[in-house]
C-alpha positions as CSV (number, residue, x, y, z in Angstrom):
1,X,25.5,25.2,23.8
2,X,27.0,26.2,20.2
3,X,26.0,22.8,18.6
4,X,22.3,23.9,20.1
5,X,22.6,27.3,18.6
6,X,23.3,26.1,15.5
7,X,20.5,23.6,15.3
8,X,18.4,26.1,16.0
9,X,20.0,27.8,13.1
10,X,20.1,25.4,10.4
11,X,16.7,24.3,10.6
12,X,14.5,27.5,11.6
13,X,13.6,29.1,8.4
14,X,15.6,32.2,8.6
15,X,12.7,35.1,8.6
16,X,11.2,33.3,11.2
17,X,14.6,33.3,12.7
18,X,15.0,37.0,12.6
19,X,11.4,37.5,14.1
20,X,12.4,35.5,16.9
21,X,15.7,36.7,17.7
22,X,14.4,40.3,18.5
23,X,11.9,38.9,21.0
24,X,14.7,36.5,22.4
25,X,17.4,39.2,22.7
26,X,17.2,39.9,26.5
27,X,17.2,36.4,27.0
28,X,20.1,35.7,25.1
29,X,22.2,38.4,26.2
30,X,21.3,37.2,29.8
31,X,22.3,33.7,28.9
32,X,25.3,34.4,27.4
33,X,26.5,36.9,29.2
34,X,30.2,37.0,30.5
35,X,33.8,38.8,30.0
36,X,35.3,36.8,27.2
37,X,33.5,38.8,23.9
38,X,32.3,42.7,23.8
39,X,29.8,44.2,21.3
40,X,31.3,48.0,20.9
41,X,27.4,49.4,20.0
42,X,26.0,48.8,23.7
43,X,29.8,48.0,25.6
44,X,28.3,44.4,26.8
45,X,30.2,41.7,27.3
46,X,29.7,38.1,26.4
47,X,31.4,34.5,26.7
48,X,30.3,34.2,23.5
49,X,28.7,35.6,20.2
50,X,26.1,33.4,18.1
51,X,27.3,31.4,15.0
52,X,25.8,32.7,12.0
53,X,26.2,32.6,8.1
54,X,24.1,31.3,4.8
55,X,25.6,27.6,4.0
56,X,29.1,27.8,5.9
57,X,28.3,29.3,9.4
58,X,30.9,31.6,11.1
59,X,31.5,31.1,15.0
60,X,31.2,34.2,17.4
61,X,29.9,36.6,14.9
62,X,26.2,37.5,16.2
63,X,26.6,39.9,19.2
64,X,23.6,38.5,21.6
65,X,22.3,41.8,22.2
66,X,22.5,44.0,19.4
67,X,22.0,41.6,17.4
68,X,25.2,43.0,15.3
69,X,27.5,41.3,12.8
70,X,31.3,41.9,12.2
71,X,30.6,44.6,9.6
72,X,28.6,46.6,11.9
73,X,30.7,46.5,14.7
74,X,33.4,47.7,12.7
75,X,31.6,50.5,10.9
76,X,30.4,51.8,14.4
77,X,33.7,51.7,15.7
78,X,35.2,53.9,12.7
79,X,31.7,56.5,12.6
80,X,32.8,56.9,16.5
81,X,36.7,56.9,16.5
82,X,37.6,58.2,13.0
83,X,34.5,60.5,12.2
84,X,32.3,63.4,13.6
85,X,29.3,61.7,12.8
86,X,28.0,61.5,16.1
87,X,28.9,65.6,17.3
88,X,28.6,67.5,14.0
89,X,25.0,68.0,12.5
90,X,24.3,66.0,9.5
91,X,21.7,64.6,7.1
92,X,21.5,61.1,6.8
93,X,20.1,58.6,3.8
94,X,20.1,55.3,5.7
95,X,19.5,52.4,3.0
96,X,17.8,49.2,4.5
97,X,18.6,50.3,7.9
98,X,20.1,47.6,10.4
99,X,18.2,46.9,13.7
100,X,21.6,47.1,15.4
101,X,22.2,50.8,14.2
102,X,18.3,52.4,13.5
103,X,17.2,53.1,17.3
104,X,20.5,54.5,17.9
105,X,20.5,56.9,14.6
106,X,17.1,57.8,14.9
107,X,17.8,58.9,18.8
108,X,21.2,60.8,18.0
109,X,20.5,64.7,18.4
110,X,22.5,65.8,15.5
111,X,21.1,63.7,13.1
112,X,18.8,64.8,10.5
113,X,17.8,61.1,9.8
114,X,16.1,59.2,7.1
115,X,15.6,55.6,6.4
116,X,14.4,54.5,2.8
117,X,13.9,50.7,1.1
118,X,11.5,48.8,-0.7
119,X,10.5,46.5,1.4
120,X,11.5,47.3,5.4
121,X,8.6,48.0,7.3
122,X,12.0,50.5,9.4
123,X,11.7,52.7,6.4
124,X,10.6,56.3,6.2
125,X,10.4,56.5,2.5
126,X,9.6,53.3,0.3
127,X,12.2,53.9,-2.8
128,X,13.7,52.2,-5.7
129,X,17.6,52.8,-5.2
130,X,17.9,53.3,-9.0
131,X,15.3,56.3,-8.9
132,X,14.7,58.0,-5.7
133,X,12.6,60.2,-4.5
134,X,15.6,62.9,-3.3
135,X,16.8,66.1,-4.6
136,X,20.4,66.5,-6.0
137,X,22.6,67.3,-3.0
138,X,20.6,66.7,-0.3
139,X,22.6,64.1,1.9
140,X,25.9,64.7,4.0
141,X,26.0,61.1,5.2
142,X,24.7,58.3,3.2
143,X,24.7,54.6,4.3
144,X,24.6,52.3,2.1
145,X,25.8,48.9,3.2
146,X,24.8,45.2,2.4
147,X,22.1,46.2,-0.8
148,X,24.3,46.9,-4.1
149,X,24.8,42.9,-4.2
150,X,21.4,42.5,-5.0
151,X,20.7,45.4,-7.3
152,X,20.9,43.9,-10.7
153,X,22.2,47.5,-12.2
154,X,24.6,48.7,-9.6
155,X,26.1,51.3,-11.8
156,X,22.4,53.5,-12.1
157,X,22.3,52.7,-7.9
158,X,25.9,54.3,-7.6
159,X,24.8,57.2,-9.9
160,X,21.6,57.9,-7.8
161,X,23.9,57.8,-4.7
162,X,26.3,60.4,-6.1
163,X,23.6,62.5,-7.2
164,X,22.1,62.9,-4.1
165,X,25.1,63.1,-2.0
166,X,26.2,66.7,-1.3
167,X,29.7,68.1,-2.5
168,X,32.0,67.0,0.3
169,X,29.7,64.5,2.0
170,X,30.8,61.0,2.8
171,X,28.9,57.8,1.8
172,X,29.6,54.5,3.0
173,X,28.7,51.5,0.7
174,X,30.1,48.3,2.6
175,X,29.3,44.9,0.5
176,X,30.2,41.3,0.7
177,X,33.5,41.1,-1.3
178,X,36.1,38.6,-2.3
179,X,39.4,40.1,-1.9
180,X,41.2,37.2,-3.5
181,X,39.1,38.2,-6.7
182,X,40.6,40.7,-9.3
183,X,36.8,40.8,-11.2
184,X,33.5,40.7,-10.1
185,X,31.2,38.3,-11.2
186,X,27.9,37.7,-11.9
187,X,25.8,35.0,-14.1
188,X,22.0,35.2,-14.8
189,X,22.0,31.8,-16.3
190,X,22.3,30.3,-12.4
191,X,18.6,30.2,-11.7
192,X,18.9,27.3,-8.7
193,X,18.8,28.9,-5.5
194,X,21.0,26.7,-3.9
195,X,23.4,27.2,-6.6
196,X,23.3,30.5,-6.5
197,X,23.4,30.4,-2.4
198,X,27.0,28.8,-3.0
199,X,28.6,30.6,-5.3
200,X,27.1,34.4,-4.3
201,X,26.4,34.1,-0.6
202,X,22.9,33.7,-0.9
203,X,20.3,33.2,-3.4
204,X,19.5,36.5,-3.5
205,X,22.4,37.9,-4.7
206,X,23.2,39.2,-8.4
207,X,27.2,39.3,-7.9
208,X,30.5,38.7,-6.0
209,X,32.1,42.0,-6.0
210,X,35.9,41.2,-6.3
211,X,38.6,44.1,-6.0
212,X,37.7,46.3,-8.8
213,X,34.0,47.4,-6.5
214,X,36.4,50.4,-5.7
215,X,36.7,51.4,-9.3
216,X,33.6,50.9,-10.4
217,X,32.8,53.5,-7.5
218,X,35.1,55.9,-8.5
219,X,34.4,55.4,-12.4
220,X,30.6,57.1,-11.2
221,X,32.5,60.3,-9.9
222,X,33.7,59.2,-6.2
223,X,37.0,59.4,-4.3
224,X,37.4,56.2,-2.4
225,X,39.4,55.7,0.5
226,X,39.7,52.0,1.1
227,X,40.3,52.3,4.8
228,X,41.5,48.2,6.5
229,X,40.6,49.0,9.9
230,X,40.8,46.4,11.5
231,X,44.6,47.1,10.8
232,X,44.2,50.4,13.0
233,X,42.8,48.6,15.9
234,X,44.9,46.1,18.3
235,X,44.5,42.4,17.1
236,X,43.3,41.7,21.3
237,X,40.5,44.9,20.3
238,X,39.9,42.5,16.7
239,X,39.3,39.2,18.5
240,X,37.5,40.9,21.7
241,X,35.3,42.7,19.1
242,X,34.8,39.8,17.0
243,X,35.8,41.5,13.9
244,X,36.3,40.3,10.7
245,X,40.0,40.8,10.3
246,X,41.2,42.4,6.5
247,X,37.5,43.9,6.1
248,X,37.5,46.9,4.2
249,X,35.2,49.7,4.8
250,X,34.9,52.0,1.3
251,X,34.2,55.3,2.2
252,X,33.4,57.3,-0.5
253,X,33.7,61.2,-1.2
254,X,31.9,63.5,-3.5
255,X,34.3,65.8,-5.1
C-alpha cells in the first residue's frame, strides 16, 4: 500500500492532490486505521501515516485524518501541554491557516479568531504580510508558521508582526530550517523551478533559513525562546506521534 500511496503522490499534480485528499479523508482514515500511529489533534490511531514531501518524500508523516504534518502535531501538542491557549481568552492573527488547525480555532470559545493571507479562500482578511491591515497591538497570539520562506523581505514581515503583536503576547513563526546551517541563504539568480525545488524545498521558496532565523527575530525587537520539544516528550510519544525529532518551535515574545 505505501508504494501505491506514493504513486498516487508522485504523479498527481499536487493542488489537485490537496483538493482530493479533503474529499478522501474519511476514506483514508477508515482504510488506514489501526493502533500502530496516533494523530494528537483528533486522538486517532493509525497503522500508518501517508508519505509526503516535495522531491525526497518522508514516510509516516501525513496523519490520514487531519490531514496534519509533523510540525503541526508538535505545535498542537505544545499550545495544549505548555500554553493556556486553549482556557485563557485571546486574540488570534492566524497567517495562512492550516486545514488541520482552522475548524478547531475557529470553534474554540475563548478565541477571538482571525485568519488573513493573500490567496486562501480560509481567510477572513485578504493581506499583504508586509503591510496589514491591523492596528498596533492588537494580537495576543499570532501564528505565523510555514510563510516567511516565501516572503522575499522577511525582515518588513517580522516588523509588521511585532507591530501588531501586543506587549506580552506570544507569536509563533515555525519555518523550514536547516539546523546544520550557520547562515541562511538565498539566491535570485536560480530561476529554474526544479533547481530551486532542490536546493530551497520547493520552487516557491526565496530561502533556507539556517540557525541565525532566531536572531534575525530578535534583531526586530523579539525575545525568542527556542523551545526542542520533541526533547520534552518521550522518544515512544516522538515515534507514536510521528514527530520530527530535533524540530524547533520559535516562540517569540514582545517585550
Amino acid at each position: 500500500m505505501k508504494k501505491i500511496f506514493k504513486l498516487i503522490l508522485n504523479t498527481i499534480p499536487r493542488p489537485i492532490l490537496i483538493r482530493l485528499s479533503y474529499v478522501a479523508r474519511p476514506i483514508l482514515a477508515f482504510l488506514l486505521r489501526g493502533k500502530t500511529y496516533t494523530d494528537p489533534i483528533d486522538g486517532k490511531s493509525f497503522r500508518m501515516f501517508l508519505p509526503y514531501g516535495y522531491g525526497t518524500q518522508r514516510n509516516n508523516v501525513l496523519s490520514p485524518s487531519t490531514l496534519s504534518l509533523e510540525r503541526h502535531r508538535l505545535l498542537w501538542l505544545y499550545l495544549k501541554n505548555e500554553t493556556d491557549y486553549f482556557s485563557a481568552p485571546k486574540k488570534v492573527l492566524h497567517f495562512a491557516p492550516e486545514q488541520a488547525f482552522y475548524k478547531l480555532f475557529r470553534n474554540q470559545k475563548n478565541l477571538d479568531y482571525t485568519t488573513t493571507d493573500l490567496l486562501s479562500p480560509l481567510a477572513d482578511v485578504k493581506a499583504d504580510i508586509c503591510n496589514l491591515p491591523f492596528g498596533d497591538n492588537t494580537y495576543d497570539v499570532i501564528l505565523c508558521n510555514h510563510v516567511l520562506e516565501h516572503i522575499p523581505d522577511d525582515t518588513k514581515a517580522m516588523q509588521e508582526l511585532y507591530r501588531v503583536l501586543k506587549p506580552g503576547g506570544m507569536g509563533i513563526f515555525q519555518i523550514p530550517q536547516d539546523l546544520n546551517r550557520a547562515a541562511t541563504f538565498s539566491d535570485d539568480s536560480i530561476t529554474d523551478q526544479k533547481e530551486r525545488s532542490k536546493i530551497f524545498g520547493q520552487y516557491d521558496h526565496v530561502r533556507i533559513y539556517g540557525r541565525d532565523y532566531f536572531d534575525k527575530l530578535r534583531s526586530i525587537g523579539f525575545e525568542v525562546n527556542e523551545v526542542d520539544y520533541t526533547a520534552e516528550i518521550s522518544a515512544d510519544l516522538v515515534e507514536k506521534y510521528c514527530l520530527a525529532k530535533g524540530e524547533i518551535i520559535p516562540v517569540c515574545t514582545k517585550k
